[in-house]
N, C-alpha and C positions, 0 to 999 in steps of 0.2 A: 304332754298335752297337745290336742290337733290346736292347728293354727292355720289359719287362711289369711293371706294377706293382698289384698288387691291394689293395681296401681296402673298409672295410664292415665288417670281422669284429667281434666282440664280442660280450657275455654275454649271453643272451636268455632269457625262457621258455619252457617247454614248450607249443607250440602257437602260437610267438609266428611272427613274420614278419621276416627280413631282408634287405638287397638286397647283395649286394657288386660291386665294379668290376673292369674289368680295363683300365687303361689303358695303350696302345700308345704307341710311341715309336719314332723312326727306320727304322720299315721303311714299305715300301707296304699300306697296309689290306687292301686288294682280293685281296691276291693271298694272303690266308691263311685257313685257319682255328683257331680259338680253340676247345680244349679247357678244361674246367671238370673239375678233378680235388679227389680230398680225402684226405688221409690220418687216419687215429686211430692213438693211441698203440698199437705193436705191431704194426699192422698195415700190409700193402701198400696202395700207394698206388693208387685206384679213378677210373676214369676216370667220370663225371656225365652228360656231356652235350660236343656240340661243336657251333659254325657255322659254315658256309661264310658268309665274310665276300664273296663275290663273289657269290653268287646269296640270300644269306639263311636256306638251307635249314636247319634244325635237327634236331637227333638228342636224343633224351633217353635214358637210358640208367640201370641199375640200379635200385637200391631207392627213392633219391629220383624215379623218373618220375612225372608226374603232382601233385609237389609243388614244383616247377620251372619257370621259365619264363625264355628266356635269349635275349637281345634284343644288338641294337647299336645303336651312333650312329657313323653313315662320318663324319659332321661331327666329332665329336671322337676319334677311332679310342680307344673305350670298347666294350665288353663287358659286357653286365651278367646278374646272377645272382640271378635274382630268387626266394627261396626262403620258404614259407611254411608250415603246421602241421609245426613244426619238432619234434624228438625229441630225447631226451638220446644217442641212439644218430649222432645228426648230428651230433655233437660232433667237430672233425677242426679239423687245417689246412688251408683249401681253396685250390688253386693256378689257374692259368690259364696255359696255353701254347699256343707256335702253331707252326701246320703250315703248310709253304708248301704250298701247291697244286700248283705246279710239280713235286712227286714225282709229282702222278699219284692219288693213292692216292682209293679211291672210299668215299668215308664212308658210304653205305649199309651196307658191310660193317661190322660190329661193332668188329672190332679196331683199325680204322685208326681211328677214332673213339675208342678205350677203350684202346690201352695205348700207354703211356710211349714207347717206343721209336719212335712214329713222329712226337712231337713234337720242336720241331729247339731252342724257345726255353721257357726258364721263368720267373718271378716267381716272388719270395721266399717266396709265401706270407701269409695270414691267419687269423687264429684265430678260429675261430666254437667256441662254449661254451653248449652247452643245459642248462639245470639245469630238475629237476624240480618 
């Protein structure tokens, strides 16, 4: 059974810097890509950023673009989220899920990259907490 497991989250300050993981488990690496999602309390849940774990290619997406940078390691099928001049407004639970490739779907286009419905696997979740 695939399993995504994220970690990293916790309390930071405003402006601070942190990194979180997404580690993979029982599927093939290659053949997915990893969404970087985040929820805040209230609100829908906002797709970040995604990678194609087969070519590398990256997408940055929303308000964090630019304060983002989202990397992998095929050797230990990890994901990482590397996020820095952080805001009390980044305050969320941020998830990681993954999209097999094998749908097809061209993450160039915004949505396949950005909404929920076309990731197939989730992790639990971590809690990132920016105070001012």
């Amino acid at each position: 059974e695939v399993q995504l497991v994220e970690s990293g989250g916790g309390l930071v300050q405003a402006g601070g810097t942190l990194r979180l993981s997404c580690a993979a488990a029982d599927f093939t690496f290659e053949n997915y890509a990893i969404g970087w999602f985040r929820q805040a309390p209230g609100k829908e849940r906002e797709g970040i950023s995604c990678i194609n774990l087969l070519d590398g290619n990256t997408y940055y997406l929303s308000s964090m673009k630019g304060r983002i940078t989202v990397s992998s390691d095929n050797g230990t099928n990890t994901v990482y989220l590397q996020m820095h001049s952080l805001k009390t407004e980044d305050t969320a639970v941020y998830y990681c899920a993954a999209q097999f490739l094998g749908h097809g779907y061209d993450l160039t286009f915004q949505p396949y990259c950005s909404n929920t419905y076309y990731f197939d696997y989730w992790g639990q979740g971590t809690q990132v907490t920016v105070s001012s």
